[in-house]
C-alpha positions in Angstrom: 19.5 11.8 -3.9 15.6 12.6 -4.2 14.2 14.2 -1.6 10.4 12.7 -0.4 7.6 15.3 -0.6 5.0 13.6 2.0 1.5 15.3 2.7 0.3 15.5 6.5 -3.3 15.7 6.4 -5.4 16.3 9.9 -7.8 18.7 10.8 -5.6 19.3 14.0 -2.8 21.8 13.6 -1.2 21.3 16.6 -0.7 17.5 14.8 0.3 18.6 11.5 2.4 20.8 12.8 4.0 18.5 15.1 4.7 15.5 12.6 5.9 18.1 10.1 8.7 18.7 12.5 9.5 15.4 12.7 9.9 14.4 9.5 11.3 17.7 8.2 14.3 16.8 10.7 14.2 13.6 8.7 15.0 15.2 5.6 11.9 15.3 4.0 9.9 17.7 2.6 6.4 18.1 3.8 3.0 19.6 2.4 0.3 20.5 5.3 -3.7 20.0 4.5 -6.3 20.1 7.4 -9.2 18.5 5.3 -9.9 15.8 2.3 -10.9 18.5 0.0 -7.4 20.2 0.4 -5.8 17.1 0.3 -7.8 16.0 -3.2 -6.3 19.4 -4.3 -3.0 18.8 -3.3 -2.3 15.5 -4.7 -3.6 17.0 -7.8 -1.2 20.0 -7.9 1.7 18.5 -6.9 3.7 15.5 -7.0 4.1 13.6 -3.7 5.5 10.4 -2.6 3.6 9.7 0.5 0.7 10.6 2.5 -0.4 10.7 6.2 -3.6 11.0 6.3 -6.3 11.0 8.9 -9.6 9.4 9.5 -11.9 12.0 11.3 -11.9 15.5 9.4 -14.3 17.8 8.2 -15.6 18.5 4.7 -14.5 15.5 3.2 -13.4 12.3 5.7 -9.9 10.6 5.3 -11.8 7.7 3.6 -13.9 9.5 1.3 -10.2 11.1 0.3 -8.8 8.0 -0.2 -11.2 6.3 -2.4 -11.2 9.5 -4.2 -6.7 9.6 -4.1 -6.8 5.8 -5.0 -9.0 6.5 -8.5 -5.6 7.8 -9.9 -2.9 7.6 -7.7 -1.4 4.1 -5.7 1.1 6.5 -3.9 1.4 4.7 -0.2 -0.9 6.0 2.2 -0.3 5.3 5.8 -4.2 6.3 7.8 -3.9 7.9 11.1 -6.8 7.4 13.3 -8.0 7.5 17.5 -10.2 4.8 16.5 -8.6 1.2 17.4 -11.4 -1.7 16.8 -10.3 -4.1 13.8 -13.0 -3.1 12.2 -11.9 0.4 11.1 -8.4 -1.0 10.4 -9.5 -3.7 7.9 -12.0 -1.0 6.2 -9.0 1.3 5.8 -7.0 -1.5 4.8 -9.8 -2.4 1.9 -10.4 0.7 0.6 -6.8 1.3 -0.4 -4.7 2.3 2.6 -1.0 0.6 2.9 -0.8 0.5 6.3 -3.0 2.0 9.4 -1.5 4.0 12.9 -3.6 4.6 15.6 -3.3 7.4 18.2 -1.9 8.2 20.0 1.0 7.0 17.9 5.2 6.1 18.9 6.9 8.6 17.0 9.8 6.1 16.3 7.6 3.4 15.2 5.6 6.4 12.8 8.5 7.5 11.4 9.7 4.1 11.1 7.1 3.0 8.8 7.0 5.9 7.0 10.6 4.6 5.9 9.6 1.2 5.2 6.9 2.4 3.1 9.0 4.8 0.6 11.8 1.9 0.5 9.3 -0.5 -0.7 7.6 1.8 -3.2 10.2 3.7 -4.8 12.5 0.5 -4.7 10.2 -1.4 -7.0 11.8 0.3 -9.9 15.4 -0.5 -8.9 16.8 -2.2 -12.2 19.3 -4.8 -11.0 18.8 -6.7 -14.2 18.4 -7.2 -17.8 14.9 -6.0 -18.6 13.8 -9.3 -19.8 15.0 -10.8 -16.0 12.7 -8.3 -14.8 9.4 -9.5 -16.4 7.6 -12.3 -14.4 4.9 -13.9 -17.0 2.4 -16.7 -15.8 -0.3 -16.9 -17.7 -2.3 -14.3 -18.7 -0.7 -12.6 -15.5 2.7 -10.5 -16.7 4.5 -8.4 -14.1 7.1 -5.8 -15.3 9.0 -5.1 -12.6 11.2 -2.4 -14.2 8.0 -0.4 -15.0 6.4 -1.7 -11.9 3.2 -2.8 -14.3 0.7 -5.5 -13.8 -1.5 -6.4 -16.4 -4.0 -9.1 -17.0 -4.6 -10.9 -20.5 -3.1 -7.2 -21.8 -5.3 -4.9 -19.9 -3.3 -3.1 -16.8 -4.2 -3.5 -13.5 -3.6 -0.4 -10.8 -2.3 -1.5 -7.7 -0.8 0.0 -4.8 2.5 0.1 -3.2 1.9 -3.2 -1.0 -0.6 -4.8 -3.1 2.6 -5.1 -5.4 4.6 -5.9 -3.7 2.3 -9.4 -3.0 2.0 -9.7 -6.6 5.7 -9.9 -6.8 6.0 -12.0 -4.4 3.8 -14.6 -5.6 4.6 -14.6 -9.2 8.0 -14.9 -8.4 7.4 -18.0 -6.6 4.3 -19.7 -8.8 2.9 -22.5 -7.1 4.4 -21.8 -3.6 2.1 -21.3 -0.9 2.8 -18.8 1.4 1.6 -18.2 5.3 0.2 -14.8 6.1 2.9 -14.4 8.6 5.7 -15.3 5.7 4.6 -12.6 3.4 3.5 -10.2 6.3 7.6 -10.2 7.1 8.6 -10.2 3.2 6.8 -7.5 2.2 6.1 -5.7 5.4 9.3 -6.2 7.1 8.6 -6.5 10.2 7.9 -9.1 12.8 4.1 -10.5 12.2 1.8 -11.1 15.3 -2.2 -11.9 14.4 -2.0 -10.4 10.7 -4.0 -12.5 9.3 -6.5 -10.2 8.9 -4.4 -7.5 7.5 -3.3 -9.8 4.8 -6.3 -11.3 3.8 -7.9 -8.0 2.9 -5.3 -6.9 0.9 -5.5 -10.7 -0.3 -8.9 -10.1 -1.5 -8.6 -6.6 -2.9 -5.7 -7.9 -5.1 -8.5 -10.5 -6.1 -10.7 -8.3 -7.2 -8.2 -6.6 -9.6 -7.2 -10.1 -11.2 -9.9 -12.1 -11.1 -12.6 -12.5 -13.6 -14.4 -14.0 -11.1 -13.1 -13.5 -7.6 -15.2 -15.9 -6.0 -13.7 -18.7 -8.5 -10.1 -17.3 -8.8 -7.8 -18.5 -11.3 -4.3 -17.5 -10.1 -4.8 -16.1 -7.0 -5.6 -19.0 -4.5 -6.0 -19.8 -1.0 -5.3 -22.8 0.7 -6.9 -23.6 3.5 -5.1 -23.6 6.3 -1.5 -22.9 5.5 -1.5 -19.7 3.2 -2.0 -18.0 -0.5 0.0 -19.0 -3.6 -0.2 -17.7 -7.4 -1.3 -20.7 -9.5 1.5 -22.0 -12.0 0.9 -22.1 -15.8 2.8 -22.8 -18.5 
């Protein structure tokens, strides 16, 4: 069995040191940065299968470092910030992050998602069927899910670990519409209080990938009221 390399990136040692230790008794490997600009190099020079990254650092900001990580790389990416307002989660959230921890943080419920996280990435790939079962088409919209590929009228689409796994969601149920809270427990797994929010930014990000126009979407709608649903063609 593989064993995760995940990057801890904060410019406080005593926290990098600290969740090293706790995910090293996990049985993962871990890589240590203190800043975005080691982090950048990092993802560069090695490979790694998820990253904990902080907000507030020197040199280059966990945000800069993510818009910069997210150019090439839709690794999941869980932020770690002191800052708690909705505001700075859904920014996060829309400029590429999977999921968002504020400190101080529950250990358990860290380490926790950090599972939840590499399940649903690295499970994506799982073939449990014939390769032709495993490609959803809907239009122009064609999801591979052996090769975990997204493209649009032939021309790929990067998405991230969660972004994804909505896609896959969706086009496996075209025409279904779908409350935040039902595909904040499918694809999130876990119990959803007030996530509307969460899921309407990665809603709109996935959008912007798809859409021609993401004011007038095609396939990926909303409706008002009840919840999101991939439109069904032929």
């Amino acid at each position: 069995m593989e064993t995760y390399r995940i990057l801890v990136v904060d410019d406080d040692r005593e926290i990098v040191k600290s969740l090293a230790r706790l995910l090293e008794l996990e049985g993962y490997q871990v890589l240590k940065a203190y800043n975005g600009m080691q982090a950048l190099e990092m993802v560069t020079e090695r490979q790694i299968h998820l990253i904990i990254l902080d907000v507030m650092m020197p040199q280059l900001n966990g945000l800069a470092a993510l818009m910069k990580i997210r150019e090439k790389n839709n690794i999941p990416i869980i932020m770690l910030s002191a800052k708690t307002e909705e505001s700075d989660k859904v920014l996060g959230l829309t400029m590429g992050a999977d999921d968002y921890v504020t400190k101080p943080y529950n250990t358990a419920e860290l380490m926790a998602r950090v599972k939840s996280q590499l399940r649903r990435y690295f499970s994506l790939g799982a073939v449990t069927a014939v390769a032709g079962e495993n490609i959803l088409k809907n239009g122009g919209l064609v999801l591979d899910k052996n090769k975990k590929e997204l493209t649009v009228d032939q021309e790929p689409v990067r998405l991230t670990a969660t972004e994804y796994k909505i896609v896959e969601l969706l086009m496996s149920h075209p025409g279904y519409v779908f409350s935040a809270e039902e595909i904040y427990c499918r694809v999130w797994h876990e119990d959803a209080y007030g996530v509307e929010n969460t899921v309407m930014v990665h809603i709109r990000r996935i959008r912007e990938k798809i859409e021609i126009t993401p004011k007038y979407p095609k396939y990926l709608k909303v409706v008002w009221g009840i919840g999101y649903k991939i439109e069904k063609f032929d």
